[in-house]
C-alpha positions, 0 to 999 in steps of 0.5 A: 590771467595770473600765474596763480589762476592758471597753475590752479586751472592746469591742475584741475584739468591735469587730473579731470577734476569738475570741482562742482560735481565731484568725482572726476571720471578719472577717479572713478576709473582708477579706483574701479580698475584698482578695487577689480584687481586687489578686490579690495574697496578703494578711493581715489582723489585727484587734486595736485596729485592722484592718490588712491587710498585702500580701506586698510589706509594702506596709499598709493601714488597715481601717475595720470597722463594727458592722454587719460591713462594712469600708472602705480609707479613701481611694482604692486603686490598682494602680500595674502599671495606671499602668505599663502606661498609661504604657508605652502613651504612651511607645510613643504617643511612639516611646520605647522605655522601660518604667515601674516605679511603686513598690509594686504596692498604694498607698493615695492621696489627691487631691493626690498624685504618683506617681513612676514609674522609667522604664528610660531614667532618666527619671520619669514623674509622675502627679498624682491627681485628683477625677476622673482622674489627669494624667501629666508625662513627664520622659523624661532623668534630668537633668530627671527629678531636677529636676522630682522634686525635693522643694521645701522651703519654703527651696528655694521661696522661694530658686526664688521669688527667682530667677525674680523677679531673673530677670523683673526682667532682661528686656528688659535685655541680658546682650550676647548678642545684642549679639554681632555677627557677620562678614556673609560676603555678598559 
């Protein structure tokens, strides 16, 4: 058996692929597992790997094990309960605004930010943690485009320079409070 041959028959097996009747069992029960948990339509295709692929596009890796049971490395979240959570805390907050956060389906890490839309052209950013996530509101677009702002390595050390040349000028006046202004007593 070449090499080639039997790279090609570990893969087939690997993810439970029967090539001359389609849909490996594997598939089937991956995508009814995914589809029951997101209630979102989704197909699965196991050829060198297993991807599952929701109607929106939005993809996720599968890990399939030997044994048949399969994984989504990392955490998967449904952003519509994100959006919902941030709606309740603009009400919470007498704004009248609604959140959109994206693809409904996202595959995320500790460390990451979501960034949600809101209706008013605000942001509302939601930071992934261990055990929880945080929420920043930026509920003006003006602020919402600076604290969404992708900081670059130049741009952090340009930002890092301002704030220091900014330190170095406290307690200096810039005349503003020099200014005196006619007492209107008696």
């Amino acid at each position: 058996m070449s090499l080639r041959y039997g790279l090609v028959m570990l893969v087939t097996v690997a993810c439970g692929r029967d090539h001359g009747r389609g849909i490996s069992p594997h598939e089937t029960t991956i995508a009814r597992a995914l589809t029951a948990r997101f209630g979102l339509p989704v197909t699965v295709t196991c050829e060198t790997v297993c991807t599952a692929v929701f109607v929106d596009g939005t993809t996720l890796p599968i890990e399939l094990h030997r044994d048949g049971s399969w994984r989504v490395p990392g955490k998967v979240i449904d952003t519509s309960a994100i959006a919902a959570y941030v709606d309740g805390e603009l009400a919470e907050l007498g704004v009248a605004q609604r959140a959109s956060c994206g693809p409904r389906i996202q595959r995320v890490q500790v460390g990451d930010r979501i960034g949600c839309k809101l209706s008013g052209g605000g942001m509302a950013f939601v930071s992934i943690g261990e055990h929880g996530a945080a929420l920043e509101l930026a509920l003006d677009a003006a602020a919402a485009a600076a604290r969404g702002e992708t900081v670059t390595p130049g741009r952090a050390a340009e930002l890092t320079k301002i704030s220091r040349d900014l330190e170095r000028l406290e307690g200096e006046s810039d005349g503003e409070e020099e200014v005196q202004t006619p007492d209107a007593g008696p």
